[in-house]
C-alpha positions in Angstrom: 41.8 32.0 -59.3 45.3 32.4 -57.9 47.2 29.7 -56.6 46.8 29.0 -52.6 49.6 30.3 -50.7 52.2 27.6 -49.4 50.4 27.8 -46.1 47.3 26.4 -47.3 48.6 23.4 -48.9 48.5 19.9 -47.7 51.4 18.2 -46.0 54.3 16.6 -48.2 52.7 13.5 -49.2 56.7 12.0 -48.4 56.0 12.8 -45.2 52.9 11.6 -44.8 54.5 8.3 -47.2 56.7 8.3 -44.3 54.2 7.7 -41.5 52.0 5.3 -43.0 55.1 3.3 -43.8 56.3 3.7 -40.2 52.7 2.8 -38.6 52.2 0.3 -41.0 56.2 -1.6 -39.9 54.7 -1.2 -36.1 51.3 -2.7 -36.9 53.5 -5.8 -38.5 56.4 -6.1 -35.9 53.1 -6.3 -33.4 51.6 -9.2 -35.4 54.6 -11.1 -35.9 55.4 -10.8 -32.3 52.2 -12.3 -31.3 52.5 -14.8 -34.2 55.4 -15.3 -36.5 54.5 -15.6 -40.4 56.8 -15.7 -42.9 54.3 -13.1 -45.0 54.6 -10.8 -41.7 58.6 -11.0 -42.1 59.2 -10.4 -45.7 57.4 -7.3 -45.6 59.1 -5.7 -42.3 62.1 -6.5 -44.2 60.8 -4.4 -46.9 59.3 -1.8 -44.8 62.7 -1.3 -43.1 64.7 -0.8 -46.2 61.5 1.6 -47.6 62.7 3.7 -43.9 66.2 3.5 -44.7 66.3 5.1 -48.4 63.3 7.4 -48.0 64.3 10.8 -48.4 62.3 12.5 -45.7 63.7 10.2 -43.1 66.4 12.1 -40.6 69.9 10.1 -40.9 69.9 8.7 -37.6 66.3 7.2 -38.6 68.5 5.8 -41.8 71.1 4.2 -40.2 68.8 2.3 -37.7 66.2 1.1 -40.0 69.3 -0.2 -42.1 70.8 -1.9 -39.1 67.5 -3.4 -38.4 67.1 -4.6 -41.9 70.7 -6.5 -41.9 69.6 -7.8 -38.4 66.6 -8.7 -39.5 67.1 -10.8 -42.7 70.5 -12.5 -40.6 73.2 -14.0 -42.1 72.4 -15.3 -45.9 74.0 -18.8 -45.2 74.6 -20.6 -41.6 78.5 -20.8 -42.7 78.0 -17.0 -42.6 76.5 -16.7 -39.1 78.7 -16.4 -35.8 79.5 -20.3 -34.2 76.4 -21.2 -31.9 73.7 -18.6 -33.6 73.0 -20.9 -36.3 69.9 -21.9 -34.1 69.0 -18.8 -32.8 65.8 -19.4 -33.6 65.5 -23.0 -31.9 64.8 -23.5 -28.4 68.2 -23.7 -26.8 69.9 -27.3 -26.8 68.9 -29.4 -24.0 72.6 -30.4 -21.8 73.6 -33.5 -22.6 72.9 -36.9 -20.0 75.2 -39.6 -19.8 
């Protein structure tokens, strides 16, 4: 039997790697939004950097995904982060009474 013609076979599996990995970063930045989990982050971290090397994604999908993966894991220390956004992720500091 001869070999099917390039019409007839399936779609790149990177491609389709591509979208599952793309669905599946949605599905998770969805969750987290309605409840934060450190599980939930870690692996958006992940998926983001999975989006920024994979070879089937276009450039400009690169550079965002790895802009969104520095953003997303934020500074390493809190000496590293910009004065005042060490507690970005605190409610805001109440003004002080005398």
């Amino acid at each position: 039997m001869p070999p099917p013609a390039p019409l007839d076979l399936p779609p790149s599996t990177a491609a389709t790697r591509l979208e599952s990995i793309l669905g599946g970063t949605l599905a998770l930045l969805t969750h987290y939004a309605r409840m934060p989990n450190l599980a939930a982050s870690d692996r958006i971290a992940c998926n983001l950097a999975l989006i920024a090397r994979h070879p089937e994604a276009s450039a400009a999908l690169q550079a965002l995904c790895t802009g969104l993966f520095t953003n997303w894991l934020g500074p390493l220390e809190v000496q590293d982060a910009p004065l005042g956004s060490e507690w970005r992720d605190v409610w805001p500091m109440p003004p002080a009474t005398q």
